[in-house]
N, C-alpha and C positions, 0 to 999 in steps of 0.2 A: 754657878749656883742657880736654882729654882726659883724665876721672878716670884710664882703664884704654885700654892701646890695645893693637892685636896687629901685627904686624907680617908676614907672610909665613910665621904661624908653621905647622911641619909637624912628622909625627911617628909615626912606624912600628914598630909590634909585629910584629916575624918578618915577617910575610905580610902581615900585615893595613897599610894606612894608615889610620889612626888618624885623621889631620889634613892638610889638604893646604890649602900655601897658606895661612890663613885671616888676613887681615887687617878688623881691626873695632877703631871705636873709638867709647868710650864715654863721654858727656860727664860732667864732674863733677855730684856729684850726680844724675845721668840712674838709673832706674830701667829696667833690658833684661833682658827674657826671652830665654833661649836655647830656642828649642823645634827640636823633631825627633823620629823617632824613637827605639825604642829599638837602641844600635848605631852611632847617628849619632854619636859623638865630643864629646857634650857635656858626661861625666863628664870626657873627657881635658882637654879645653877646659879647664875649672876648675883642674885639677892640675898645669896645665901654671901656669896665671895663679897660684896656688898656691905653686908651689914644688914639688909634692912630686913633678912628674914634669918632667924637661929635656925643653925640644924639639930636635927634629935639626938643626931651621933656623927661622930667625927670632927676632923681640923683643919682650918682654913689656917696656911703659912702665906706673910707674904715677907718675900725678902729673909726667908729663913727666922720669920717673930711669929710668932702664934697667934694671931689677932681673932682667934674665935671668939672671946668673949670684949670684944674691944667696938665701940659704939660708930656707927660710918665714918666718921669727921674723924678720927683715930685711924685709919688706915691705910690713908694715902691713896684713895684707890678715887678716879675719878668716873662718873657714873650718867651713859647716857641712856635714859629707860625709854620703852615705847612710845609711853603716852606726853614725852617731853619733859612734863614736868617744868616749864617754864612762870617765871612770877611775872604774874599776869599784870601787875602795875609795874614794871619795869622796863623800860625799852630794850630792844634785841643788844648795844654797847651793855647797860648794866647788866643784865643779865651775862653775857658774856663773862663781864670783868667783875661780876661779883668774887669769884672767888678768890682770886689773885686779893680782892681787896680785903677782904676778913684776913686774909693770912698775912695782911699788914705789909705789901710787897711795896717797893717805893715805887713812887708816881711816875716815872716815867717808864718804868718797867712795864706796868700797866697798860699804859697807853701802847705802848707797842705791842706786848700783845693781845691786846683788845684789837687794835688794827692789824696784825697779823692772820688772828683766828679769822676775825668776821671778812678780810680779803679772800680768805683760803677759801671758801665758802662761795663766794659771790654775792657777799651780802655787805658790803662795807658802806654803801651809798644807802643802804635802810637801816644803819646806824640807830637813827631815832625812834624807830614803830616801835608802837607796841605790837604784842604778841596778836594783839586780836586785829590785829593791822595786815597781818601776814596771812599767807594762803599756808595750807597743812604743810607743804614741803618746805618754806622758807622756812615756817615754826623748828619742823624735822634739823636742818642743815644749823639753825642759832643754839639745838640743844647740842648738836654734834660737835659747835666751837665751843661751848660752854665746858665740855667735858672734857677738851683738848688744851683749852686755857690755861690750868692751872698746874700743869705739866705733870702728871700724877705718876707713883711709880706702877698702876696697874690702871689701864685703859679699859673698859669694860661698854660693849654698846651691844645695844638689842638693838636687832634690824636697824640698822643704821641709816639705811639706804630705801627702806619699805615704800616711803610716800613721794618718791620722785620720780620724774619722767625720765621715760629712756636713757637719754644721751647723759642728764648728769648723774645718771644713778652709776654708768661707764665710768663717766670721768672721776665721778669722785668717790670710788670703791680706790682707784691707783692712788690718789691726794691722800684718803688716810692711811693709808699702808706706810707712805713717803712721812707725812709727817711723822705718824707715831715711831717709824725705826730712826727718823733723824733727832726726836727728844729721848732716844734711848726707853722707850716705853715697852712693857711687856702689855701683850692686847688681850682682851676674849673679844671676838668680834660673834654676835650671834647672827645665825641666818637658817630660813627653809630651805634658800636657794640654792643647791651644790653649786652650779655654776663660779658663782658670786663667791664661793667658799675655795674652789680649786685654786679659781685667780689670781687671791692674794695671799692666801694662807701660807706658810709655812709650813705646817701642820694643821692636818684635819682631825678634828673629833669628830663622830658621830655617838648621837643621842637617842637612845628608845625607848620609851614608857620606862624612864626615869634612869636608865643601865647605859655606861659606858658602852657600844659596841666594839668598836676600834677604833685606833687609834692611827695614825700616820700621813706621810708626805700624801702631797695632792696626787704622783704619780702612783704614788700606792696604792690609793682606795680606786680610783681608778681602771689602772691597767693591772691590778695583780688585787687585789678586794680577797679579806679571810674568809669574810665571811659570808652568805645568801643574801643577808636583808643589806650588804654593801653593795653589792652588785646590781640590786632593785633601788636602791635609793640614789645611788650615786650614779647620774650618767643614765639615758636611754639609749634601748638597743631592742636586741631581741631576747627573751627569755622562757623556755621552754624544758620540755623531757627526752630525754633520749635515754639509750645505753653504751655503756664504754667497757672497753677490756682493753688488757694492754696491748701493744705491740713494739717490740722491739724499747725503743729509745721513748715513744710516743705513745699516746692511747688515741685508740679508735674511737670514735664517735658516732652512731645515728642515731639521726632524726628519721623517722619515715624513711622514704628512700635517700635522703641525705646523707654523706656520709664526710664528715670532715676528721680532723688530729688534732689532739691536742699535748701541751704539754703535761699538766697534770693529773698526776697518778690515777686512776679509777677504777672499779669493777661493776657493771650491773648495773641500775637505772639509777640516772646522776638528774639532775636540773644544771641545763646547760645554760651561758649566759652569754652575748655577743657585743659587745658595745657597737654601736650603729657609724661611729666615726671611724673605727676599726677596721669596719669591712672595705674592703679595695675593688673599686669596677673598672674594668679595661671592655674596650670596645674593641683586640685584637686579635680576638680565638681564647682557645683554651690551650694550659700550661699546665707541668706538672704544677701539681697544689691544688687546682682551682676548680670552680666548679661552673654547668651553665645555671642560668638565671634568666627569665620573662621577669620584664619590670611590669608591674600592674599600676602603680601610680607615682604621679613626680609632683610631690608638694613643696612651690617655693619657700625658704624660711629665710631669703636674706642673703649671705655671706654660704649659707649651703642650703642644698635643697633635697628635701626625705624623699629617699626611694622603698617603693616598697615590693618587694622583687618573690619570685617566685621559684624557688629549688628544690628539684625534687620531690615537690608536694607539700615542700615546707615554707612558709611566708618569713622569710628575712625583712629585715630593715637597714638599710644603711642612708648613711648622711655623705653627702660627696659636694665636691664644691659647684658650685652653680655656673663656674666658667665651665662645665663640662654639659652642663645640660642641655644646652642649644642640640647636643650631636646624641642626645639621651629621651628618647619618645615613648611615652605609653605604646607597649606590647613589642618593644625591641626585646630581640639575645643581649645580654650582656655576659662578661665574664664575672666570677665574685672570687675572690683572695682571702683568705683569712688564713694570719699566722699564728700555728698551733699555742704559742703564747697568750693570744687573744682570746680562744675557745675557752671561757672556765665553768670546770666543772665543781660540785656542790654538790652532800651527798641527801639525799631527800629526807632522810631525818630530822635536817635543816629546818621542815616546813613544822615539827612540832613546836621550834623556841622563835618561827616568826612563820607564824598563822596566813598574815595578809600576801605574805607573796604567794602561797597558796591558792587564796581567793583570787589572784590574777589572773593564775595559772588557769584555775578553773572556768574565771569569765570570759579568757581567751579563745 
C-alpha cells in the first residue's frame, strides 16, 4: 500500500503555478527524493502533503485516508521545513521532545527518545541551549531530530542537510536514510543536489516549474534518463548536437569528426548526452570501440579528477579517479571508451518543453 500519494494535486500563487497536475505515489516505508531545481515547486510540494498550504485541485492520501481537508496535527506527518521553525524559548531537549509530549507519550518513552534523536545528531551534550545558543547548523540538525522524534507515519524534510559542513552533511544524509527505514517511515526528503538524492533515495522524483518530470531508481535517472531536462539535471557530463542513423543493431553517432554508437534508436540531428564518470580512459592504445583523445586539462576534485579531453574536434569531459592521474598530463594521447549504452540520445524537439538546456547548448 501507498505510504503518501498525490493525486492531480495543483496550486497557484497569483501568477505563478506553483504545481500542476502532480500525481506521485509513494510506497510505505519507500524512501523518495524530490529533486529539481530551485523554483521547481518542491517546498510547495511538501506544504501542500503538510497541511500547511491547501491545493486548488486534487488529493493528498496518506496511508490510504484522504487527509486533504484534515488540519497538520491530523496527519501524522512529521515536518522539518527550511527555515527550522524551532521555539525559540525552548531548549534544543524541549524542543525535541515536544511532540512526543503533547501526544501524551509516557515519561520515559520520552526521555529515550529525546536522547536517542539529539545523540543521533551530535547534539546530546547541547541538551540545554537555546535555539539562539546554536550556530545555523546545530539549529538545522535539532529541527531534523524534532521531526524524527515523534516517529511520524510520513517524514517530510526540506534540505535537510543545506546548512552543514562537508563531512557531516556525508555522514548524516546515511543516519537519516538508517533511521527513518528502521521506524518504518515513508520519507519525501527534499533536495537541489542530485548527488545527495542518488545516495540515498530509493526513488527519485524530479521536479520543474511545478510538473512531475520523472520518476524512478537512482540508476534510472542516471544511466538510462527519459527524458533531455534528466539528462541536464541529473549527473554532469558532456552535452551537445550530433547526428545519428541507424546501423545494424546500434545507431551511429557524430559529433564533428567524432564518431561514436549508441544504443538508442535515432534518425537525424539528436542532442547527445555523456555522463562524465561514464567515460573510460586507458593509457594503452586504441581498441575496437574507442577512440584517441588530447587531454587539455586535469582539474583535481578530491576522490576523482575532470579531465577535459579533446576528440576529434569535439571537447569531452570525463571524471576518472585520481589514483590515475599521477600517469595523466596536460597534452597527453589518452584512449576514451564509451559504451553504446552510455551515449543517450534526445530528439531536439526536447528543447521546445525545456528551453534552458538549450541556452546551454547555445552558451557552449
Amino acid at each position: 500500500m501507498a505510504g503518501l500519494e498525490l493525486v492531480a494535486v495543483s496550486k497557484r500563487f497569483g501568477r505563478v503555478q506553483a504545481l500542476r497536475d502532480v500525481t506521485l505515489s509513494v510506497g510505505d516505508g519507500e524512501y523518495l527524493c524530490l529533486l529539481g531545481p530551485t523554483g521547481a515547486g518542491k517546498t510547495t510540494l511538501l506544504n501542500v502533503v503538510a497541511g500547511v498550504v491547501r491545493p486548488d485541485s486534487g488529493r493528498v492520501l496518506i496511508g490510504g485516508r484522504d487527509v486533504t481537508a484534515l488540519p497538520p496535527e491530523e496527519r501524522g506527518v512529521g515536518y522539518m521545513p527550511q527555515g527550522y521553525a524551532l521555539f525559540p524559548h525552548m531548549t534544543a531537549w524541549e524542543n525535541v521532545t515536544f511532540g512526543p509530549e503533547v501526544r501524551g507519550w509516557p515519561r520515559g518513552d520520552v526521555v529515550r527518545v529525546g536522547r536517542q534523536m539529539l545523540e543521533s545528531v551530535g547534539l546530546l551534550e547541547r541538551a540545554d541551549a537555546l535555539p539562539r545558543e546554536l550556530s545555523g547548523g546545530m539549529q538545522q540538525r535539532v529541527a531534523l531530530a524534532r521531526a524524527l522524534a515523534s516517529s511520524p507515519n510520513v517524514l517530510l524534510l526540506d534540505e535537510p542537510l543545506r546548512a552543514l559542513d562537508a563531512l557531516l552533511r556525508l555522514r548524516l544524509r546515511y543516519e537519516i536514510r538508517e533511521m527513518a527505514k528502521a521506524l518504518g517511515m515513508t520519507t519525501v526528503h527534499v533536495t537541489h543536489d542530485y548527488e545527495e538524492a542518488l545516495s540515498v533515495a530509493d526513488r527519485v522524483a524530479l521536479l520543474r516549474s511545478g510538473e512531475l518530470v520523472e520518476v524512478g531508481t537512482p540508476v534510472d535517472l542516471y544511466e538510462r534518463p527519459k527524458t533531455l531536462f534528466t539528462a541536464y539535471f541529473v549527473g554532469e557530463g558532456t552535452l551537445t548536437l550530433g547526428t545519428a542513423e541507424p546501423d545494424g543493431e546500434w545507431t551511429r553517432v557524430r559529433i564533428g569528426e567524432l564518431e561514436l554508437r549508441s544504443s538508442r534508436p535515432a534518425s537525424g540531428e539528436v542532442v547527445v548526452a555523456v555522463r562524465s564518470r561514464l567515460v573510460r580512459i586507458s593509457l594503452d592504445g586504441a581498441g575496437p570501440g574507442t577512440v584517441e583523445a588530447r587531454v587539455l586539462e586535469a582539474r583535481f576534485l578530491g576522490r576523482f579528477t575532470r579531465l577535459r579531453l579533446m576528440a576529434g574536434g569535439v571537447e569531452l569531459v570525463a571524471d576518472v579517479p585520481s589514483t590515475l592521474v599521477p600517469r595523466i598530463s596536460e597534452g597527453r594521447e589518452v584512449t576514451v571508451a564509451i559504451r553504446p549504452e552510455h551515449v543517450l540520445l534526445f530528439e531536439v524537439s526536447e528543447f521546445e518543453r525545456f528551453p534552458e538546456v538549450r541556452e546551454v547548448l547555445v552558451g557552449a
